[in-house]
C-alpha positions as CSV (number, residue, x, y, z in Angstrom):
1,X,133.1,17.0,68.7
2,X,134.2,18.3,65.3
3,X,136.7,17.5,62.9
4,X,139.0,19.4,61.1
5,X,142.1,17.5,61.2
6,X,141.6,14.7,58.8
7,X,141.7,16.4,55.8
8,X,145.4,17.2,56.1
9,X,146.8,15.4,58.8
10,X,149.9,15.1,57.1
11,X,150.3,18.4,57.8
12,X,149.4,18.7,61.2
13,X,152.0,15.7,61.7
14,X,154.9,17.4,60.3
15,X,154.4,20.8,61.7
16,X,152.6,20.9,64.6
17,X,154.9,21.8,67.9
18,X,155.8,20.2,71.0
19,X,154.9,21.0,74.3
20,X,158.0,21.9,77.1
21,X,158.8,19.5,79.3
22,X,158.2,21.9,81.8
23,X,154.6,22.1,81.0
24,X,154.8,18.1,81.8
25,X,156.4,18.4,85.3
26,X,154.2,21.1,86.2
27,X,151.4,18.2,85.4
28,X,153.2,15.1,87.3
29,X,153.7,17.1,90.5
30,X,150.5,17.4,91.4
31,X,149.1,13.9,90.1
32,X,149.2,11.3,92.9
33,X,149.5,8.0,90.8
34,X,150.8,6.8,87.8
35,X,148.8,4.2,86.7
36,X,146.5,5.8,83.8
37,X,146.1,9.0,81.6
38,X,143.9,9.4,79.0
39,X,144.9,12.1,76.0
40,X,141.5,13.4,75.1
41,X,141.6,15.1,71.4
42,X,145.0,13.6,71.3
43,X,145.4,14.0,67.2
44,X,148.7,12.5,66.2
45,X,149.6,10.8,69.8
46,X,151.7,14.2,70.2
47,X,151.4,14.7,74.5
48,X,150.3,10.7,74.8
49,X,153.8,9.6,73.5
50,X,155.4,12.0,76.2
51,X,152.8,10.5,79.4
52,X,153.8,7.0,78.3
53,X,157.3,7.9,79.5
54,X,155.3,8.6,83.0
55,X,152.4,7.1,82.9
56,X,152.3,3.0,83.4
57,X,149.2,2.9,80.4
58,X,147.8,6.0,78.4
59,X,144.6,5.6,76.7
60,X,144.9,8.3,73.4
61,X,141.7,8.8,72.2
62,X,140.1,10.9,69.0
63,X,137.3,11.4,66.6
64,X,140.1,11.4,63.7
65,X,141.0,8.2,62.1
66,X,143.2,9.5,59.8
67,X,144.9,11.3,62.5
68,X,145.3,8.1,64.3
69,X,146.7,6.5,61.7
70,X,149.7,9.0,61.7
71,X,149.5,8.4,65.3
72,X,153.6,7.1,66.8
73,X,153.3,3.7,68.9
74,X,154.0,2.7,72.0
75,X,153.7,-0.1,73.9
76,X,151.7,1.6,76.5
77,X,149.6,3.7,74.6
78,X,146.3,2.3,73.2
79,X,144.5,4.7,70.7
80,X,141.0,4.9,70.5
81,X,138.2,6.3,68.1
82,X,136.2,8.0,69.7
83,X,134.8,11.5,70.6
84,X,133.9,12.9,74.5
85,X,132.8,9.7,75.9
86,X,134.9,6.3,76.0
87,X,132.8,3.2,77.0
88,X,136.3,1.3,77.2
89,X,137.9,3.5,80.0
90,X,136.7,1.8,83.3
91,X,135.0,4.0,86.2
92,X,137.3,5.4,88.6
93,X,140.6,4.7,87.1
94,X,141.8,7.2,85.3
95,X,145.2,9.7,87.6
96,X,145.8,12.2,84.9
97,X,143.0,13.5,81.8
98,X,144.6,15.8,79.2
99,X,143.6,17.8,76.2
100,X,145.6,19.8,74.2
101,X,144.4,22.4,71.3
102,X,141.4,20.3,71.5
103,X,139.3,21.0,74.3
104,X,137.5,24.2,72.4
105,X,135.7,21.6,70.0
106,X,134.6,19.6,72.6
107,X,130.6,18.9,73.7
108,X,132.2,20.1,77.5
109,X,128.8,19.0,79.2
110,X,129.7,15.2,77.7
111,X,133.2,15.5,78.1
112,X,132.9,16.8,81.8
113,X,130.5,14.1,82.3
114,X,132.8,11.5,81.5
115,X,135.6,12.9,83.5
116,X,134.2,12.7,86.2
117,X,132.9,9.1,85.9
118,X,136.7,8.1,84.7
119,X,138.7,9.9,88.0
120,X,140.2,8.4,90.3
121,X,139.7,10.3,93.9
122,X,141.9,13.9,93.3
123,X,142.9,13.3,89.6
124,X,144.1,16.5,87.2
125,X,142.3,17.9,84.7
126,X,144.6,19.9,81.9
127,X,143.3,21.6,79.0
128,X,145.7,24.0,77.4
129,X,146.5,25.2,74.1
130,X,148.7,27.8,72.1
131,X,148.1,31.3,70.5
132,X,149.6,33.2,67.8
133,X,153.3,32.6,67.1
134,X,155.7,35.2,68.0
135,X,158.8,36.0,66.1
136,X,160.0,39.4,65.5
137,X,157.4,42.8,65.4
138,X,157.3,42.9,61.4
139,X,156.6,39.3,61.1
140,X,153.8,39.0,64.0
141,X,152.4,42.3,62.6
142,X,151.7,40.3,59.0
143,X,150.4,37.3,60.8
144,X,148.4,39.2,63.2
145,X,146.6,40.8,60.3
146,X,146.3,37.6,58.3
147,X,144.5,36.0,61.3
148,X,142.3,38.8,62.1
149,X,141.2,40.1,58.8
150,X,141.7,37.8,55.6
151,X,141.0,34.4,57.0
152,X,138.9,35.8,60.1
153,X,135.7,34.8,58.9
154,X,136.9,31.0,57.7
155,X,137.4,30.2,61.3
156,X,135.2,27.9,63.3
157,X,133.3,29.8,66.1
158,X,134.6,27.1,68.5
159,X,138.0,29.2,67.6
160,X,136.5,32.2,69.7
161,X,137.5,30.4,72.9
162,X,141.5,30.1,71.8
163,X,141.1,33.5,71.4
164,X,140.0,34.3,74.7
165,X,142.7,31.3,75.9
166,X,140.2,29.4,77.7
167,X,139.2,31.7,80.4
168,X,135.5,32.0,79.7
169,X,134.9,28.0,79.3
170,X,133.0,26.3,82.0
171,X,135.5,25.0,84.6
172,X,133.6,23.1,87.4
173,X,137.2,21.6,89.1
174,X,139.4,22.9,91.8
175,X,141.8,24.9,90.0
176,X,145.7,24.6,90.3
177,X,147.0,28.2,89.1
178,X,149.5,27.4,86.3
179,X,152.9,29.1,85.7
180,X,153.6,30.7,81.6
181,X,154.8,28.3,79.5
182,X,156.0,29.4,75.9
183,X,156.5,26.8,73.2
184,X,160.1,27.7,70.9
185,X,160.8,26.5,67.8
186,X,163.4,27.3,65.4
187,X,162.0,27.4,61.6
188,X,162.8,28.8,59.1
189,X,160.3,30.5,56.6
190,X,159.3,27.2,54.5
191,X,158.6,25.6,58.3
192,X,156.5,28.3,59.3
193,X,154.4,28.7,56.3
194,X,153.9,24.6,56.8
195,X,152.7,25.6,59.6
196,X,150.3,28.1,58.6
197,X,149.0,25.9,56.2
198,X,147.8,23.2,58.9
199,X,145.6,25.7,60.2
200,X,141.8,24.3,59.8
201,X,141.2,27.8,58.5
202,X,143.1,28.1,56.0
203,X,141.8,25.0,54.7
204,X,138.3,26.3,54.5
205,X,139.6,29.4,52.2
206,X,140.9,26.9,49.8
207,X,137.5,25.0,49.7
208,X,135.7,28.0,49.2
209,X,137.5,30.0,47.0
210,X,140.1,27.8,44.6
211,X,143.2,29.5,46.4
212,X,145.5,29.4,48.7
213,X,145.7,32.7,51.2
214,X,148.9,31.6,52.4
215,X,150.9,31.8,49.5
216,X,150.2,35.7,49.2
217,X,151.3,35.9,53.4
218,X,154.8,34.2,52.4
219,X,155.7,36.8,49.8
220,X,155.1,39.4,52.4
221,X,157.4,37.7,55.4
222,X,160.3,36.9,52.6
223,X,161.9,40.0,54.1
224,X,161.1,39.2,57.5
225,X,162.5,35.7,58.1
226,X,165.6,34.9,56.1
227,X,166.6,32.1,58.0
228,X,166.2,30.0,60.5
229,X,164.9,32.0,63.4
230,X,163.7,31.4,67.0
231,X,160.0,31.5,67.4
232,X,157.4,31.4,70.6
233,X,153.8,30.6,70.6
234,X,152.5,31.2,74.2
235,X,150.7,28.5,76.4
236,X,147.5,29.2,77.9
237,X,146.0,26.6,80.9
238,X,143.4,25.7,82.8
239,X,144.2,23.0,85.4
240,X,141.9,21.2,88.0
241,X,141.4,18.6,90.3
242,X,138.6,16.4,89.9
243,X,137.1,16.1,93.5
């Protein structure tokens, strides 16, 4: 499992988004018990502080110290180091196994592996992530091109499979077809370009070449986004039952 997070978790704290709570009730109506999750890839503690409102434990786990350590506590979360496979999380126990935005840098043969060992009879699988953000046709136009041309080639090939929004990842579970979810936010242009700046992309243009390619982006959106502003990313989700 890579990471790319550490360098600037601080960023990925502040500006990462949330999931809807719809997303999460899609999730709890088709687990059977509530004893245990595990967040897999679980960064900041983002979706394990949201299952610990559900969930009587959560075990949040990552390769990322220094994302742990932004990581917000709970009494019913324990965080972990760790990457695809967690010696601690006892055989069979396990009602709910989540990864979010993560899932792409995974070793899946491992991680699959493990899931399987952790389940308890009928438990859910969720990966899911988020594409490009959407906010008005000048905006996502600059953005689009950004993505695709100037920092295209800074991206890990991992990235490939948000791309194609998990569809062509190995998925040996029975699936559960998944409603759209979309993600809204309301930033304004500083937020956004926070944003931006989290990606692990970006970040690799700045080690490479002394500069940041973001700061030539927000020029161009100025125009674009004068104040705060409603914005969608779109959720994509595979969902399965581990049988």
């Amino acid at each position: 499992m890579k990471d790319n997070f550490s360098k600037r978790s601080d960023l990925y704290v502040r500006y990462r988004p949330s999931y809807p709570v719809a997303l999460y009730e899609f999730l709890y109506g088709h687990c059977r018990s509530f004893k245990l999750a595990w967040d897999a890839g679980t960064g900041n503690g983002q979706v394990s502080t949201i299952l610990a409102q559900k969930f009587y434990q959560v075990i949040a786990t990552d390769i990322s110290s220094a994302q742990l350590a932004h990581a917000t506590q709970n009494e019913n979360v324990v965080y972990l180091q760790g990457a695809e496979q967690i010696q601690e999380i006892k055989s069979g126990t396990v009602d709910l196994i989540t990864v979010a935005q993560a899932v792409h840098w995974f070793d899946l043969e491992k991680f699959y592996e493990e899931v399987r060992r952790v389940a308890t009879p009928h438990a859910l699988l969720a990966l899911w992530g988020y594409h490009l953000i959407r906010i008005n046709s000048e905006a996502d136009r600059l953005i689009e091109q950004f993505y695709t041309e100037t920092i295209d080639a800074y991206w890990d090939s991992e990235r490939t499979l948000v791309d194609e929004k998990y569809t062509t990842i190995d998925f040996p579970f029975e699936e559960v077809p998944t409603p759209e979810f979309y993600i809204d936010v309301v930033w304004d242009l500083p937020q956004l370009i926070g944003y931006l700046n989290s990606w692990s992309a970006v970040q690799h243009y700045i080690s490479r070449n002394g500069e940041n390619p973001v700061d030539a982006l927000a020029v161009e959106l100025k125009p674009f986004i004068t104040d705060k502003v409603l914005m969608q990313f779109p959720v994509f989700m595979r969902v399965g039952k581990v049988v």
